[in-house]
C-alpha positions, 0 to 999 in steps of 0.5 A, a space after each residue: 525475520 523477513 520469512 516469519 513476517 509473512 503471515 496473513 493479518 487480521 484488524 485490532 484496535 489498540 492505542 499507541 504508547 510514547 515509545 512508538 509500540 501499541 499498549 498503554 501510554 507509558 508502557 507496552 502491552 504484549 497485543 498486536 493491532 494487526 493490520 492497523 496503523 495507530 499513530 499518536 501525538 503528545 504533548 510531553 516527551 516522556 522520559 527526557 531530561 526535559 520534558 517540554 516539546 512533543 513526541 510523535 508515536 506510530 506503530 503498524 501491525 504487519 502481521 498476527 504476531 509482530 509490529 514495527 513502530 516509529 518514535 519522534 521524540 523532539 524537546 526542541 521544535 523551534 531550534 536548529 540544533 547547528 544554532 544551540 538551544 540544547 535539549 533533544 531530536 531523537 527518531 527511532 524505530 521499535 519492533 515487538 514479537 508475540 510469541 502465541 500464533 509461534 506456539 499454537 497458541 493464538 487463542 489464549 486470552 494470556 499473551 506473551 511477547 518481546 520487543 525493542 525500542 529506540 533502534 537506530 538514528 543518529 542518537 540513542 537515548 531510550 532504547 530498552 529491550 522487554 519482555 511482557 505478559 498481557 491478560 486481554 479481555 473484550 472489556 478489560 486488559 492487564 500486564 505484566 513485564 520487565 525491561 532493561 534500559 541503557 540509559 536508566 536515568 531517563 527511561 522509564 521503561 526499565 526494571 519491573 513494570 505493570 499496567 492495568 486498562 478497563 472499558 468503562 464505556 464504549 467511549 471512555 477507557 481508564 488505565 493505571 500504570 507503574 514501575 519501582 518509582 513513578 506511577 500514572 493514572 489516565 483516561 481515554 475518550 474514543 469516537 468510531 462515527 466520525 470514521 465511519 462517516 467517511 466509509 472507513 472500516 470497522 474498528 477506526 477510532 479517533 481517540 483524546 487521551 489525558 494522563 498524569 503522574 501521581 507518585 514518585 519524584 518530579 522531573 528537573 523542570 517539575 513538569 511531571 506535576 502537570 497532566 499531558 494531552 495525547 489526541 490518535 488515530 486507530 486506523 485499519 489500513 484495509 479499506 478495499 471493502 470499507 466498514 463491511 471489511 470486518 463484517 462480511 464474511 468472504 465467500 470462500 477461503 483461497 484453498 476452495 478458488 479455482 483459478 484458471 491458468 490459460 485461455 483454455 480454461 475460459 469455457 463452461 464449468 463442469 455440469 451435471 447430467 440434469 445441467 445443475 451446478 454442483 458444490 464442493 459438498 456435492 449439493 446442487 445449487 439452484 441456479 436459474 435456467 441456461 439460456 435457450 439455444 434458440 434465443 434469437 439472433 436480435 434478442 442477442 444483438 439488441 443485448 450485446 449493443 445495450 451492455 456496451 452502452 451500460 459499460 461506457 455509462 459506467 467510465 468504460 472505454 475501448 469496449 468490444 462485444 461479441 459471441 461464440 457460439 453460446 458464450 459472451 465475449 467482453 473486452 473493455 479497458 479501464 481508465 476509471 476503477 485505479 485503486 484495483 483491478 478487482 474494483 473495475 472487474 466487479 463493475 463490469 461483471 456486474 453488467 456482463 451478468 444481466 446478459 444471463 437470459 441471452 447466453 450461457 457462459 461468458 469471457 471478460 478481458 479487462 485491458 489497461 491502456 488497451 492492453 489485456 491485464 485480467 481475464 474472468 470467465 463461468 457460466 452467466 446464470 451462476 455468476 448473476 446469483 453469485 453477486 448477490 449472494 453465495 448461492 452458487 460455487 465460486 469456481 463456477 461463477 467466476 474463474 481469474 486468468 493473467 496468461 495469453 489472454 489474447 488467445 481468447 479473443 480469437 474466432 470471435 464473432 463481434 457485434 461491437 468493435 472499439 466503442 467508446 474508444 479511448 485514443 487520443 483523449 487528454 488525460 492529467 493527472 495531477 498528485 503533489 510531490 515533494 522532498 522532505 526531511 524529518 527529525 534532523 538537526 535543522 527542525 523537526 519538519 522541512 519539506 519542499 511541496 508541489 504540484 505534479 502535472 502529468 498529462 498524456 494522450 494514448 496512441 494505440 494499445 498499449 503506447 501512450 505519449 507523457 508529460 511531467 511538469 513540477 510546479 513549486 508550491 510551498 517549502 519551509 525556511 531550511 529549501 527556501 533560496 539561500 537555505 540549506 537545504 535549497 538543492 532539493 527545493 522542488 523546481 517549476 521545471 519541465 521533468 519528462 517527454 516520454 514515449 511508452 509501449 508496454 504488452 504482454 506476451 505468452 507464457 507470462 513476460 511483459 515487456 516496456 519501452 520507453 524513449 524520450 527526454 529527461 529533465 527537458 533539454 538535458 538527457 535524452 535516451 530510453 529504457 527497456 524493461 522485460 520482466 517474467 511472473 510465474 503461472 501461480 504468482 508467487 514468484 517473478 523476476 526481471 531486467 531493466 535497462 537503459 541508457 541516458 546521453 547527457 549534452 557536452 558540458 551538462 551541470 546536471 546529471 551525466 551520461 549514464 547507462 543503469 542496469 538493474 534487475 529483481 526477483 520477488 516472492 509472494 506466496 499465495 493467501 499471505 498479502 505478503 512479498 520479499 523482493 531481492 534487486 540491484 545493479 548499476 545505478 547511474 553514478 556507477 555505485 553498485 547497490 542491493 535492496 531487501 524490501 519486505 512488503 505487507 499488503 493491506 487492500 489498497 494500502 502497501 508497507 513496506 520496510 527495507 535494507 539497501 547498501 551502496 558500495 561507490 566506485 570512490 569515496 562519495 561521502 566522509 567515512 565509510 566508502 559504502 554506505 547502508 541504510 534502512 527505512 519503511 514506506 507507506 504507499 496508498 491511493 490519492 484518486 478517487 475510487 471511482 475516477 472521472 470518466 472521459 466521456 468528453 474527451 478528456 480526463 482529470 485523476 490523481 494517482 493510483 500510489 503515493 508513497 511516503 517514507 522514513 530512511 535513516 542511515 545504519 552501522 555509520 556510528 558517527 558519520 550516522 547523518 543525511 545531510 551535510 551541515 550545508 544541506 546538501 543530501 551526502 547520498 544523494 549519488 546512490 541508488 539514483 534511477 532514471 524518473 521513468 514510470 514503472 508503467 508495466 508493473 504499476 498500470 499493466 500489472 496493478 502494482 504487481 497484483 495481476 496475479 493468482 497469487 494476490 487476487 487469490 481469497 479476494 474475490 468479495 470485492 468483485 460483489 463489493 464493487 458491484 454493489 456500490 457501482 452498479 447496485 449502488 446498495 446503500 451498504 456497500 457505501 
């Protein structure tokens, strides 16, 4: 399944039903909203004995043909479960399969599917197993399907059903649904503006939904008599090229890029005899005339110096300029552009292309803490008119390199050196962070929230000196002192002193160590990491190691000495990885995790299977344990952070996470907590809290590859026209 999942995606609006799967309020549909996140909320918990309470529904499209989803249906929001109070808490995953893209037939308008609801978590109340057919239109929609329920009595989604939805408006939608026994009927009220507003991509609507049973026998408590209120969002998670994402064509398809492998490629492009760039169907583009070979050396110097100065106006720093021969030469790093690599590379090639008069061709390095990551070369002239239109071949304008990219800064002559350097500047960055709990017997919601100060000042290319500190904002009554969940509370604590280095070396290894402090005054030690990626990027592979000295008597966490390791595949065009990883964690528990990943520009999903064997019994039950989950991960900085210009710089971070995890194949040992609150896990899978800076900063979350930056170079002309053009579209 991990393999079939790993198909490009594509966005589709859609709304989200009560089980946690996209299609009508009560019942599926057999479409996918690929490459969307459709979350809603309502007001009534469908099919439960007692209806009163809310249900929380969310599906994710990951592909053209499959969807995952997750179910909160919660009749006792107010109660702890420990204390009475009857009624239900039940999370749960779903899952559907569109059979059509499997059977070449994507684009008939008749789509079949398959799916699940209601697996996992410690109760099974609704879980149905479907087949539907779904007859989808531009303005109208209809299905047909048949499922089976194990619990009949209160579940709906059992027997034959049908479901029928017409666009009336742009605005408004109305839908009839039905089974044996009941029928529904309901209207929906959808807005895209207020989205757009905020740059938000084609396709995002909010939506106000109102529904009411009109045949068949009431619920115990006569609340199927009332009409029910569901409000949602349809979000595409793509935001990289905001509302143009959907509207812009790309300028080529991944098959037409060509990427350069090494330092050797980073010369001119083929030419024809009469100097004239040449297309992939042989015509001639018209570009602009090379650049004279006896251009003056002070027109050059004069150049060269004005682009370092329009490269730090735009948050640049660390900046060299020079030349060989006919070809510019820029190094820069980037401590602004933090969503992507790709975002920062626009900015500056943007700049780099008005040099195009002076010299012929150029080279770009773009580095991160000082460290080379990127590397983007081709002929100026062509590179000047391929940001502003697809009027001269890609592979000509600008060609990707990732490996030794320190080789093309060799034999350079430099008119600038290091300025707008970026050393011993005061950089902070500041991102809650947070423990929570979601669905348990406790409450509905729990959490612990705080603020994360994290400050560090770099040394030289590639070190920098951290700080971490958690200050304690606010927490619900369960992490309160005294509570049961107080353990986890977050602390107003010192949480890292740390000393980095990390570089890349030839041949495609990096490497990063790290030495210091943990949890300040407890653990002192360090951490080494080495890993390697291939030539293309579809594959990788690496160790982390480390060893953590706690003092004689410590409360806290003991000595321990973690080895871990992993391997992942992205096959190049897909925005999709598998990564296989495990060890020895710190309690000696000997783990391994799947985790499946789904890119969507800035935006990474991510579901996974991990299972812990301890070296004794930590829990009731089973001595191992296994577990499954998915993750949400995204940007919290602005797209274009502050810049340093006064020595100092304040940013949020470049990925935040948010996840659900649940416990699998435990049958009644399925919980998190003790019913004293003390996470039973809590010994497995323990990492030390050390950055993964080498894959997260260095790497850009592993995406400083051919195999990612592969079919997404328009956000290079995307970045260069709300930067540097600042062209009222691209906002």
């Amino acid at each position: 399944m991990f393999t079939m999942l790993a198909v490009p995606a594509a966005a589709l609006e859609l709304a989200a039903g009560a089980n946690g799967l996209a299609g009508m309020t009560v019942f599926p549909m057999a479409t996918v909203p690929t490459g969307s996140l459709v979350y809603q909320y309502q007001n009534r918990v469908i099919d439960a004995a007692r209806q009163e309470g809310v249900n929380h529904s969310m599906a994710v499209g990951l592909t053209r043909f499959a969807e995952v989803g997750i179910r909160t249906a919660d009749t006792t929001v107010n109660r702890n479960v420990y204390e009475g109070g009857g009624g239900i808490r039940d999370l749960s995953a779903s899952g559907k399969l569109q059979l059509n893209p499997l059977l070449g037939l994507e684009d008939s308008p008749l789509k079949v599917a398959a799916g699940m609801t209601d697996y996992g978590g410690a109760a099974t109340h609704f879980r149905s197993y479907y087949g539907v057919a779904t007859y989808d239109q531009p303005d109208w929609a209809a299905s047909v399907g048949y499922a089976k329920a194990q619990k009949p009595a209160t579940n709906t989604l059992h027997g034959a059903f049908v479901g029928a939805a017409y666009q009336a408006t742009p605005w408004l939608r109305v839908r009839a649904e039905s089974n044996q026994d009941k029928s529904w009927l309901g209207m929906t009220l959808s807005n895209k503006s207020w989205l757009s507003a905020i740059n938000a991509p084609a396709g995002a609507s909010v939506y106000l939904s109102v529904d009411k049973q009109i045949r068949g026998t009431p619920g115990a408590f006569g609340v199927d008599q009332k009409p029910w209120v569901s409000v949602g969002v349809n979000l595409p998670l793509d935001w990289s090229l905001g509302n143009r994402a959907q509207t812009q064509p790309a300028t080529a398809q991944p098959s037409q890029l060509s990427l350069a492998s090494s330092p050797s490629q980073l010369l001119s492009p083929a030419m024809t005899a009469h100097g004239a760039a040449v297309t992939a169907s042989g015509a001639q583009a018209p570009v602009s005339a090379p650049a004279s070979a006896s251009a003056s050396i002070e027109s050059r110097n004069a150049a060269m110096d004005a682009l370092a100065r329009s490269l730090e106006s735009h948050g640049f720093e660390g900046i060299d300029v020079g030349q060989v021969g006919s070809t510019l030469v820029v190094k820069f790093s980037d401590f602004v552009y933090e969503h992507s690599l790709l975002d920062g590379a626009g900015v500056a090639l943007g700049l780099v292309s008005k040099l195009s008069p002076q010299f012929e061709n150029y080279r770009v390095v773009q580095a991160r803490w000082g460290t080379p990551s990127a590397g983007y070369s081709g002929r100026l002239a062509c590179l000047a008119l391929w940001l502003n239109e697809p009027a001269c071949p890609t592979e000509e304008a600008v060609q990707p390199v990732f490996r030794d990219l320190n080789a093309s800064l060799n034999g350079v002559d430099w008119r600038v050196r290091d300025h707008a350097p970026y050393r011993y500047k005061l950089r902070v960055k500041l991102n809650p962070t947070y423990n929570y709990y979601w669905a348990t017997e406790y409450s509905l919601l729990d959490y612990s929230v705080g603020l994360n100060i994290n400050p560090f000042i770099h040394l030289w290319d590639g070190g920098a000196l951290e700080f971490a500190r958690s200050a304690h904002m606010t927490s619900s009554h369960e992490f309160q002192p005294g509570g049961n969940l107080a353990s986890s509370r977050i602390p107003d604590a010192n949480r890292r002193v740390m000393l980095h280095h990390m570089q890349r070396l030839n041949h495609g290894f990096s490497a990063r160590l790290s030495v210091g402090e943990l949890m300040q005054g407890h653990l002192r030690g360090g951490q080494t990491e080495l890993r390697w990626d291939s030539l293309g990027g579809e594959w990788a592979t690496g160790v982390n190691l480390s060893r953590w000295k706690a003092p004689d008597n410590s409360t806290g966490l003991p000595s321990a000495s973690p080895k871990l390791a992993f391997a992942r595949y992205a096959p190049t065009g897909s925005d999709w990885n598998l990564e296989v990883s495990g060890g020895e964690y710190w309690y000696k528990d000997k783990g391994i995790t799947a985790t499946s990943s789904h890119w969507f520009g800035d935006m990474k999903f991510s579901y996974f299977l991990r299972h812990s064997v301890p070296p004794e019994r930590f829990w009731p039950g089973k001595q191992s344990i296994t577990m499954a989950g998915m993750e949400l991960t995204f940007p919290l900085t602005p797209r274009q952070a502050m810049s340093a210009e006064s020595g100092w710089q304040i940013k949020g971070t470049p990925r935040l996470g948010l996840s659900l995890l649940t416990p699998v194949n435990r049958q009644t040992e399925n919980f998190l907590a003790y019913s004293n609150g003390a996470p039973i896990y809590q010994k497995a899978w323990v990492e030390p809290s050390v950055p993964p800076y080498a894959s997260s900063v260095l790497l850009d979350s592993d995406r400083a590859n051919p195999s990612h930056v592969s079919g997404k170079l328009e956000r290079l002309r995307y970045a260069y026209r709300r930067w540097v053009l600042k062209s009222p579209e691209a906002q």
